[in-house]
C-alpha positions in Angstrom: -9.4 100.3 57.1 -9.9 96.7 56.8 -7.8 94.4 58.5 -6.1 91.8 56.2 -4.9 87.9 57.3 -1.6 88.5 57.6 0.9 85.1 58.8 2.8 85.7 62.0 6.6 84.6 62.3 6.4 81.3 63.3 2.7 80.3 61.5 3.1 78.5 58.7 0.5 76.1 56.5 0.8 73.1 58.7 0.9 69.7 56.2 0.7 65.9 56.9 2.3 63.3 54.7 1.9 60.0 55.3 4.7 58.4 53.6 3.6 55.0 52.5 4.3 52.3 50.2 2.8 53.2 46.6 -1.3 53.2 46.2 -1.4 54.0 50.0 -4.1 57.1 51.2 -1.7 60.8 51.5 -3.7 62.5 54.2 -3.4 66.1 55.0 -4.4 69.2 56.8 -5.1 73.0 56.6 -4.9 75.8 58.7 -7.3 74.7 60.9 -5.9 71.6 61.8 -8.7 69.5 59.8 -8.0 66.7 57.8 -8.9 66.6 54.3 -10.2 64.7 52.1 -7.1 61.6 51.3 -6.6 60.5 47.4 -6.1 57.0 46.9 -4.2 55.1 44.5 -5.5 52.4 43.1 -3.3 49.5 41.2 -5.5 48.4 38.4 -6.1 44.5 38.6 -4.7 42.0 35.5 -7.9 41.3 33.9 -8.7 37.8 32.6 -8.9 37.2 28.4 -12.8 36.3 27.5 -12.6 32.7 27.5 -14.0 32.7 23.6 -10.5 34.3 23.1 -8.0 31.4 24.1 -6.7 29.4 21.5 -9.2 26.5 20.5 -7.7 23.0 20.8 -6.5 22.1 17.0 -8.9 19.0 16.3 -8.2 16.3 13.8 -10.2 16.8 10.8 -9.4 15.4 7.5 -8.2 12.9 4.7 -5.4 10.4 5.0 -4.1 7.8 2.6 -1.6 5.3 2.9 -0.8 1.7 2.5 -1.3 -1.6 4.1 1.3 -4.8 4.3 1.2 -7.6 6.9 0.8 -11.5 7.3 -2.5 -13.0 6.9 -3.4 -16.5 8.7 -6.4 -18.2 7.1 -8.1 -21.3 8.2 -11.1 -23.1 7.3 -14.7 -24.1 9.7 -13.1 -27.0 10.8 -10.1 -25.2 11.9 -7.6 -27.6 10.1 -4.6 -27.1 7.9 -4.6 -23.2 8.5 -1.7 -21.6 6.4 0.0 -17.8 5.9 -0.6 -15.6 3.3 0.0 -12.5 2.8 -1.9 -9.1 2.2 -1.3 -5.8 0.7 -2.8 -2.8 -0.5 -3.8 1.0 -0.4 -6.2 2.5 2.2 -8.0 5.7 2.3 -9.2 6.9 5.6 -11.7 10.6 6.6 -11.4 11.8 10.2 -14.7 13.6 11.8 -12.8 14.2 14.8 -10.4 13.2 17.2 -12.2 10.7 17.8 -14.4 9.3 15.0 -13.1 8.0 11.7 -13.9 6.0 8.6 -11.3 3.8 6.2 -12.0 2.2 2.8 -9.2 0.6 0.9 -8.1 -2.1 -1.6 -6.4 -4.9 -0.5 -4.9 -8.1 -2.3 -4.8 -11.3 -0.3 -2.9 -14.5 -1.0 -5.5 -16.8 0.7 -3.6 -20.3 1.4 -5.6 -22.6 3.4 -6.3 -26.3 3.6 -9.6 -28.0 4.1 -11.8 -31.3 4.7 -14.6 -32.3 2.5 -16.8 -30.8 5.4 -16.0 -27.4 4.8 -16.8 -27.1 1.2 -20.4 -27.0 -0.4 -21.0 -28.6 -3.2 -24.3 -29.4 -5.0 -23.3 -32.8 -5.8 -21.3 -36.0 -4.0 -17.7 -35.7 -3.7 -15.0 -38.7 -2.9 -12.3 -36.4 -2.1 -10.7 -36.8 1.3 -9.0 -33.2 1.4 -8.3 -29.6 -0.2 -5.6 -27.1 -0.7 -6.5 -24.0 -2.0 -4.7 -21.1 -3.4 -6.9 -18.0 -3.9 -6.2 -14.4 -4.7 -8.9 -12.0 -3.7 -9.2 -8.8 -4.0 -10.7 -7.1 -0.1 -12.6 -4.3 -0.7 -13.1 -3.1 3.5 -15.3 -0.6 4.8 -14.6 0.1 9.1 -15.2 2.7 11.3 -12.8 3.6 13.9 -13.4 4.8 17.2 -10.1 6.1 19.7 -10.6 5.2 22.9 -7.3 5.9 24.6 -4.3 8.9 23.8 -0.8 8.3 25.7 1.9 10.4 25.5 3.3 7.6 23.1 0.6 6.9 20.9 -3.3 6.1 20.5 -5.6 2.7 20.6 -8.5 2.7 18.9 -11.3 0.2 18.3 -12.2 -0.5 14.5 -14.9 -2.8 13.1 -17.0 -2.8 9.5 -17.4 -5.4 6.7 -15.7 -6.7 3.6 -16.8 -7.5 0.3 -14.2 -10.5 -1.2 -13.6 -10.6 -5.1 -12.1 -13.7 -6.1 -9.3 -12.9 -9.0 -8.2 -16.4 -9.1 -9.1 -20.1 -7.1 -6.8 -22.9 -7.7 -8.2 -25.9 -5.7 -6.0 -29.5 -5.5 -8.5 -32.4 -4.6 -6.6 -35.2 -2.9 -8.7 -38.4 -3.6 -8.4 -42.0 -1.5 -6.3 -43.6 -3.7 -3.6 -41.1 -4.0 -4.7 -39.0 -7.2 -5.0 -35.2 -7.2 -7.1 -33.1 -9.9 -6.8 -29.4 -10.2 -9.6 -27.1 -10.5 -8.9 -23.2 -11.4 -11.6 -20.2 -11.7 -10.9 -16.9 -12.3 -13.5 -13.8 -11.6 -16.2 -15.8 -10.8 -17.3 -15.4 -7.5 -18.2 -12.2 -5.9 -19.1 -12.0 -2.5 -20.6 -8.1 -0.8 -20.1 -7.8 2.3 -19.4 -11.5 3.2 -17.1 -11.1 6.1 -16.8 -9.6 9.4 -14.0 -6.8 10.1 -12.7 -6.3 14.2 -9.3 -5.3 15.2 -7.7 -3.0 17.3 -5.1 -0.4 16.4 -1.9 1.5 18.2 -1.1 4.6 16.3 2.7 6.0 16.8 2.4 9.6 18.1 4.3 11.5 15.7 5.1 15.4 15.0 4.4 15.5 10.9 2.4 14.6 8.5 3.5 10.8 8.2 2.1 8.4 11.1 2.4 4.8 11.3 0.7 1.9 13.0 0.0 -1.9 13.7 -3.2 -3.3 13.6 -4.0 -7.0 14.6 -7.4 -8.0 13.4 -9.6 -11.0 12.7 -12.3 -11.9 9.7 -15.4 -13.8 10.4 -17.2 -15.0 7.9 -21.1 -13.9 7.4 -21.2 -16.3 4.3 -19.6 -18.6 2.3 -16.6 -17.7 -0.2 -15.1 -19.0 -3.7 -16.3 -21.8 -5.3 -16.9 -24.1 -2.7 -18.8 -21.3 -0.2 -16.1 -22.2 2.3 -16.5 -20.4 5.7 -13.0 -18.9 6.1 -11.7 -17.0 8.8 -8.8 -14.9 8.5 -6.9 -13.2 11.8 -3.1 -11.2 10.9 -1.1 -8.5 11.9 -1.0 -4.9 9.7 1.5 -2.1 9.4 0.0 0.9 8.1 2.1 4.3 6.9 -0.3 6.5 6.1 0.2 10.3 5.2 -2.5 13.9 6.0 -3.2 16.6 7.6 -2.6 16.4 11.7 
């Protein structure tokens, strides 16, 4: 008759529990005293989002349109009897990027100026001793715009281009030795592409909607003469600019 494993009082399985902190190794042991095999419990690791899935930077991409207002200080070659006018208008402006954009625009100048018989060109022999003009001209510019600095308060940018002048009206008063004055007027006569020089720098309020503002001084060389008498005339003022797009 076989014999069969039977316990004795007093024998029992004989288990070891380690009794550790959570994902720590549980070892135990059988009969024979032998330790098995321990099961380990891992804590999975966070694993870090694909970096093609984190939000992309919004970039500025777009049109904007607006308008223009500010004083205008013009002054002949000789750089005598410079006057204020005034210039306003509408400007239209495309951003590539955040850094990168173009403006076009219409703007109408009062161009007040005085000037010496040196500064005007005229194909014939003049006895005048000085000028005071009164011109309105219609500035067609064309700039680009580069943004070189971002502040927690707002933006500078660079901006230079050209202008093409269209002279609506010239009213000219010649002063002569002897006290006289004669009066000269022209209207739509002289048109002048690309004639002048654009370079300013603009500060652009940092704002949360759609509408931004922003001051831009800026000065006009001439690459030519302008109006009747091909007067050099430089041109230097201060802009405001409200414009209105997508952010």
């Amino acid at each position: 008759m076989d014999k069969e494993a039977v316990n004795l009082p007093g024998e029992t399985e004989q288990v070891t529990v380690a009794q550790q902190s959570p994902g720590a190794a549980t070892a135990k042991t059988d009969t024979s005293g032998q330790q098995l095999p321990a099961k380990v419990e891992e804590t999975a690791a966070p694993v870090a989002a694909p970096a093609d899935s984190l939000p992309e930077k919004k970039k500025r991409k777009g049109f904007e349109g607006g308008i223009t207002i500010g004083p205008d200080v013009n002054i002949a070659s000789s750089m005598k009897m410079g006057r204020v006018g005034l210039s306003t208008g509408i400007i239209l402006r495309y951003h590539f990027n955040d850094r990168w954009s173009i403006q076009a625009g219409a703007v109408y100048s009062k161009k007040l100026y005085g000037a010496t018989p040196k500064d005007y060109h005229f194909d014939y022999p003049v006895t005048y001793t000085k000028i005071d003009a009164d011109c309105n001209v219609l500035d067609i510019p064309l700039n680009a715009s580069y943004r070189f600095l971002t502040q927690p308060g707002g933006s500078w940018s660079l901006v230079a281009g050209a202008s093409s002048y269209f002279m609506l009206n010239e009213k000219y008063d010649y002063f002569y030795e002897n006290g006289t004055k004669r009066s000269h007027e022209y209207s739509n006569r002289n048109h002048h592409y690309f004639s002048v020089l654009n370079l300013g720098v603009n500060w652009e309020k940092r704002t949360t909607g759609m509408l931004q503002w922003s001051l831009q001084p800026y000065v006009k060389v001439p690459l030519g003469g302008v109006g009747e008498g091909r007067v050099k005339l430089y041109s230097a003022g201060l802009s405001l600019q409200v414009t209105m797009g997508k952010k």
